[in-house]
C-alpha positions as CSV (number, residue, x, y, z in Angstrom):
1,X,0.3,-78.9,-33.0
2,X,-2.7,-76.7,-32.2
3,X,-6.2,-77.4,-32.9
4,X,-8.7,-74.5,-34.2
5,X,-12.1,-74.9,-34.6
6,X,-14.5,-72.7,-36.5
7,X,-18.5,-73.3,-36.1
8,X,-20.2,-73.6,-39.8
9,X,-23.6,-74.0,-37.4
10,X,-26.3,-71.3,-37.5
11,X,-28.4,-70.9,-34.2
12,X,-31.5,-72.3,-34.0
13,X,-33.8,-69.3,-33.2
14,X,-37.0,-67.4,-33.6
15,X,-38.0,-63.8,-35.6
16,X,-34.9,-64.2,-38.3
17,X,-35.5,-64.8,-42.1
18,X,-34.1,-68.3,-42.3
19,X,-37.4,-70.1,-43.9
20,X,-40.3,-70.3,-46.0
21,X,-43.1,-68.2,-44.6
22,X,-44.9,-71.4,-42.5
23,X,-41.7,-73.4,-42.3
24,X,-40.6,-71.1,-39.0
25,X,-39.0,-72.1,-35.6
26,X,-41.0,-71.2,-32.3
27,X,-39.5,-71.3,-28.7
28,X,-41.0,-70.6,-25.7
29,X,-38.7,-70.1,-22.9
30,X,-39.3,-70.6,-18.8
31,X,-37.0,-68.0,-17.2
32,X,-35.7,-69.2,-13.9
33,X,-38.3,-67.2,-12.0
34,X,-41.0,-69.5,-13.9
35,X,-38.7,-72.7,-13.1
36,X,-38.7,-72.2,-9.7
37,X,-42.5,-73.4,-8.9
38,X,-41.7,-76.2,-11.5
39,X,-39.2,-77.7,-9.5
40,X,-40.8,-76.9,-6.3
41,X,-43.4,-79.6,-7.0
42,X,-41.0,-82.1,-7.3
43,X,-40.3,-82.0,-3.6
44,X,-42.7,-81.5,-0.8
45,X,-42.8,-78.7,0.9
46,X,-40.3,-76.8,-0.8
47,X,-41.4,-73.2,-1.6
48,X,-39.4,-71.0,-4.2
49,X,-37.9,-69.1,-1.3
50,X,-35.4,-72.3,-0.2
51,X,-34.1,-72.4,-3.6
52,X,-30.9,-69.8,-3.8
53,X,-32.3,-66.4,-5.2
54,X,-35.6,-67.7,-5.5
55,X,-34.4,-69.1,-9.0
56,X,-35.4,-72.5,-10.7
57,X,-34.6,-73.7,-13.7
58,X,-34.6,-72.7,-16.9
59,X,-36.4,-74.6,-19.8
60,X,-37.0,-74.1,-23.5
61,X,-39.7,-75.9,-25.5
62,X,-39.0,-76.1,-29.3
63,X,-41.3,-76.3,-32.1
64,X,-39.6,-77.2,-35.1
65,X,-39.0,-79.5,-38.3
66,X,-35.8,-81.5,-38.8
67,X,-35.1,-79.1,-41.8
68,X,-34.5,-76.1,-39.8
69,X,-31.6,-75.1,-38.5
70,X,-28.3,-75.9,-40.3
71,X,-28.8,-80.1,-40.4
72,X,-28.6,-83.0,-42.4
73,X,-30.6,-84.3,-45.2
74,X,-30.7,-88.3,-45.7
75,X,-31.5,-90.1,-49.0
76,X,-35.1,-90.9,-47.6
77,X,-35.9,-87.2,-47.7
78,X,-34.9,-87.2,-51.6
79,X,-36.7,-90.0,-52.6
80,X,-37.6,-93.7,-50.7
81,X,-35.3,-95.6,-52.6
82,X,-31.5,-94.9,-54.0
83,X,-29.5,-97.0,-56.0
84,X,-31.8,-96.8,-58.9
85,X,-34.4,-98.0,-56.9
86,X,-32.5,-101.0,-55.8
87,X,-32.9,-100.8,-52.3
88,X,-34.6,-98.4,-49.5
89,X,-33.5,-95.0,-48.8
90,X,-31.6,-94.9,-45.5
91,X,-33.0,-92.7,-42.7
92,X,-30.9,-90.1,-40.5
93,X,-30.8,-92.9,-37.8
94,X,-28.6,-94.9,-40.6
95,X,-25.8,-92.5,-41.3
96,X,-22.3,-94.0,-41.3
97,X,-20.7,-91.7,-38.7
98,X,-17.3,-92.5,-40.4
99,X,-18.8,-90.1,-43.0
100,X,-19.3,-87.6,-41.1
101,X,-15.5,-86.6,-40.0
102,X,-13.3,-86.3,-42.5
103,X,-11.1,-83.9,-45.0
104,X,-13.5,-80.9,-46.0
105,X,-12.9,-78.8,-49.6
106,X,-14.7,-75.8,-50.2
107,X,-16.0,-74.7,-53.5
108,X,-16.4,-70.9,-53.7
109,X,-19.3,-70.2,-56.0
110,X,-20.3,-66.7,-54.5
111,X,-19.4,-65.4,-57.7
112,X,-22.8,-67.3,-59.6
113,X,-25.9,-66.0,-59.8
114,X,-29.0,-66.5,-57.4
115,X,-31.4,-69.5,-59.2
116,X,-27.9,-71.0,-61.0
117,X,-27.8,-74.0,-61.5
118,X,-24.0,-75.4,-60.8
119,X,-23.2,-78.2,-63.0
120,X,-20.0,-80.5,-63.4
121,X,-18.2,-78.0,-65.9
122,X,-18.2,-75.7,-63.0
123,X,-17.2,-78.2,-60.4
124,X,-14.7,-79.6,-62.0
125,X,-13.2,-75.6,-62.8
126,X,-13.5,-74.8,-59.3
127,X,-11.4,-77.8,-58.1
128,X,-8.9,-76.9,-60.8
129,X,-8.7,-73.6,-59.3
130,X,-8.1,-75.0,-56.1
131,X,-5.8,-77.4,-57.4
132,X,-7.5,-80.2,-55.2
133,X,-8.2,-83.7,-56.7
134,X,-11.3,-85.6,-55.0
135,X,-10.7,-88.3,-52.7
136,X,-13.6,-90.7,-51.6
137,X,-15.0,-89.6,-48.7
138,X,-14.0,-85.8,-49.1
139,X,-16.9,-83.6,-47.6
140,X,-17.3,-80.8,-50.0
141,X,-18.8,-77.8,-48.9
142,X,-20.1,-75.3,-51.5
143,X,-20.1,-71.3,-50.5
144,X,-22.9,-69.4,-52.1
145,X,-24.0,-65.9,-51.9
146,X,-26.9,-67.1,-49.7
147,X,-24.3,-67.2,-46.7
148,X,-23.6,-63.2,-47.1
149,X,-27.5,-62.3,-46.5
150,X,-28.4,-64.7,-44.2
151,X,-31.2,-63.3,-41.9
152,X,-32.6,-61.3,-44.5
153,X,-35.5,-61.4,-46.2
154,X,-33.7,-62.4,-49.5
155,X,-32.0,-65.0,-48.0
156,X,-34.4,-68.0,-49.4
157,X,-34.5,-66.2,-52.6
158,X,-30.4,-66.3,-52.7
159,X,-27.5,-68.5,-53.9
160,X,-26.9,-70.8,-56.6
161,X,-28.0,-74.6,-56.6
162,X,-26.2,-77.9,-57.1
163,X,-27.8,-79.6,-60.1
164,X,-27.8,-83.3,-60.9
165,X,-24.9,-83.2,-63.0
166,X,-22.7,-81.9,-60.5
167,X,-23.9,-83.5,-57.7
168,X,-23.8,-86.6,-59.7
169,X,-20.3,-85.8,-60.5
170,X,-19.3,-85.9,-56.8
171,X,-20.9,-88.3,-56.0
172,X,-19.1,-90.9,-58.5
173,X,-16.0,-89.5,-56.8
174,X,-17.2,-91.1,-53.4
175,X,-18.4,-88.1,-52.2
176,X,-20.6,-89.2,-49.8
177,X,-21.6,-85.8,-47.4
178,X,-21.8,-82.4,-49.3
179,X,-23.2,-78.6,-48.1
180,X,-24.1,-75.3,-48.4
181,X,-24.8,-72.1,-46.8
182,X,-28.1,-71.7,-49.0
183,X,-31.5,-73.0,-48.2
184,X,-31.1,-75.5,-50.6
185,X,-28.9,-77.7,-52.4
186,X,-30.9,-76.7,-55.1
187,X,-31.3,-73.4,-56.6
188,X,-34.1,-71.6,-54.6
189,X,-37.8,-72.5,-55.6
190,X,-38.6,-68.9,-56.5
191,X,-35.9,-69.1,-59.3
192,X,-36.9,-72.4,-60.4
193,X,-40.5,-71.7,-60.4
194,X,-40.1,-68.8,-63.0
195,X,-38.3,-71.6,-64.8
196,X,-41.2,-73.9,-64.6
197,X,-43.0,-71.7,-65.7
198,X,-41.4,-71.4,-68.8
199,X,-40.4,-75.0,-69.9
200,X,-42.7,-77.4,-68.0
201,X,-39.8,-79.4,-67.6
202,X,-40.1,-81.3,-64.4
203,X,-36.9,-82.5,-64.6
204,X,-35.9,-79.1,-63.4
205,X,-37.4,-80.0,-60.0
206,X,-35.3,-80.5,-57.2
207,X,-32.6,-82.5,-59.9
208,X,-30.2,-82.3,-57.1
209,X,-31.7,-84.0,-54.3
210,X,-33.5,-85.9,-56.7
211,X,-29.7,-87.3,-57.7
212,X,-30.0,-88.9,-54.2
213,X,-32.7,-91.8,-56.4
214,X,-29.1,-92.7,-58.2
215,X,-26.1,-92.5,-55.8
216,X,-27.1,-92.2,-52.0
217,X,-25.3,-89.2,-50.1
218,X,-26.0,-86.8,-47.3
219,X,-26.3,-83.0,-47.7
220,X,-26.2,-80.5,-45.2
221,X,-28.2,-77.2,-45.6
222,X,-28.2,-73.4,-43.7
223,X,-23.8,-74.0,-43.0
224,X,-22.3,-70.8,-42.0
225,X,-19.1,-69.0,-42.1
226,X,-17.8,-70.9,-45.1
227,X,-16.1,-68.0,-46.1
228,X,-13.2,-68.4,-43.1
229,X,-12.3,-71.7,-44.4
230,X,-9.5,-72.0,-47.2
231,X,-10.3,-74.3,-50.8
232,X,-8.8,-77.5,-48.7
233,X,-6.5,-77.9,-45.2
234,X,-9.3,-78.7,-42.4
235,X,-11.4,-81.5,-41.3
236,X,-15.3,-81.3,-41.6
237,X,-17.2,-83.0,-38.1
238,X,-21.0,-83.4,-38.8
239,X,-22.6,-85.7,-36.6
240,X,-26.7,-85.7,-37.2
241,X,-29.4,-86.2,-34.5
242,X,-30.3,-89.2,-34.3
243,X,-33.9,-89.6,-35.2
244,X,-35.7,-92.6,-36.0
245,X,-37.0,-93.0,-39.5
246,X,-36.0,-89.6,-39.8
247,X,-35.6,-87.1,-42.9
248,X,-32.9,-85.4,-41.7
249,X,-31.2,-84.4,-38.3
250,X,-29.6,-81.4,-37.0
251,X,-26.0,-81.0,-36.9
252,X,-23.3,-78.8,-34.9
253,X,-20.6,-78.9,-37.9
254,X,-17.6,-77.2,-37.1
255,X,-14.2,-77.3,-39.3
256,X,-11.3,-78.0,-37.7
257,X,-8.0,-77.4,-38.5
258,X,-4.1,-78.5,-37.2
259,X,-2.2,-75.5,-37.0
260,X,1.4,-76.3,-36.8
């Protein structure tokens, strides 16, 4: 058998829409002419001119949150406890990395509107469509129209959410890692700010990550070319950063399929 493997990772960079105005990544980068005199400290009486083309190393210095890039939410970044409030949120550092590599389904919900709000009817429609039952431990990944505009200004603006029903209703399945290629699991602020605005309802608010209180599970944001992976077939690897205490870590998740 042959193994494929297609990167659902965005890059980490600067100067592309991928954030809230204040919420950007900055990178300052040593070129190798800059490295050289770097290095050349480290050893005494070396001068830039021993070292071959007068080239040092190159070094990049990142100024980021955990939340940029595509990465992994924990239950702590939902709420500080889960399990109805029966015990403390796990942190990043605490993911079960058992979770984090196994059979991947895709939900294709391009076709709703930016600022939707996904619930269980639609879930459960989708994986009739598919004609995929949920296994525990299935990572489901969720395709919005976010993905098709990322690095536009409309990007944050774009792509449905994942409400509490629904992601309650995955979650009772043993879902325990989920995705999308939006922003958010939840439908983009802008959308449920007008909402807000109407109802006072706070229970509008972030209902999806806020269904992380109830069932603990892991949710990755900013995925990528969902749309070359079939409804079901390939495995989903998502290892997170390990960060201490941590929110959430970044993660390089790829799919990866068994071709015969």
């Amino acid at each position: 058998m042959t193994r494929r493997i297609v990167d659902l990772s965005i890059a980490i960079e600067m100067d592309i829409p991928s954030d809230p105005p204040g919420m950007e990544v900055k990178i300052e980068y040593t070129s190798h002419a800059e490295g050289a005199p770097q290095m050349a400290r480290f050893f005494e009486g070396l001068t830039t001119a021993d070292l071959p083309d007068g080239e040092g190393w190159a070094v990049e210095r990142v100024t980021l949150s955990t939340h940029n890039g595509t990465h992994m939410d924990a239950p702590w970044h939902f709420h500080s406890t889960t399990d109805h409030g029966a015990r403390p949120a796990p942190a990043i550092d605490e993911t079960p990395l058992d979770q984090c590599f196994q059979p991947g389904v895709k939900l294709d919900f391009r076709h709703l509107p930016d600022g939707y709000v996904a619930t269980a009817a639609d879930v459960e429609a989708e994986l009739k469509r598919i004609g995929h039952e949920l296994q525990p431990l299935d990572i489901v990944v969720v395709a919005t129209r976010a993905g098709e505009v990322f690095g536009q200004p409309e990007y944050i603006h774009a792509g449905c959410g994942i409400g509490r029903e629904a992601t309650l209703y995955l979650t009772e399945r043993g879902v325990k890692v989920v995705g999308t290629d939006a922003w958010s699991w939840d439908a983009p602020f802008s959308h449920t700010a007008k909402k807000w605005a109407e109802t006072r309802d706070p229970k509008i608010i972030w209902e999806g990550h806020k269904a992380g209180r109830e069932i603990p599970y892991r949710q990755m944001e900013k995925l990528t070319n969902l749309k070359a992976l079939p409804p079901t077939g390939f495995e989903i690897c998502c290892f997170p950063v390990k960060i201490k205490r941590a929110s959430a870590g970044w993660s390089r998740v790829v799919a990866i399929f068994q071709d015969p």
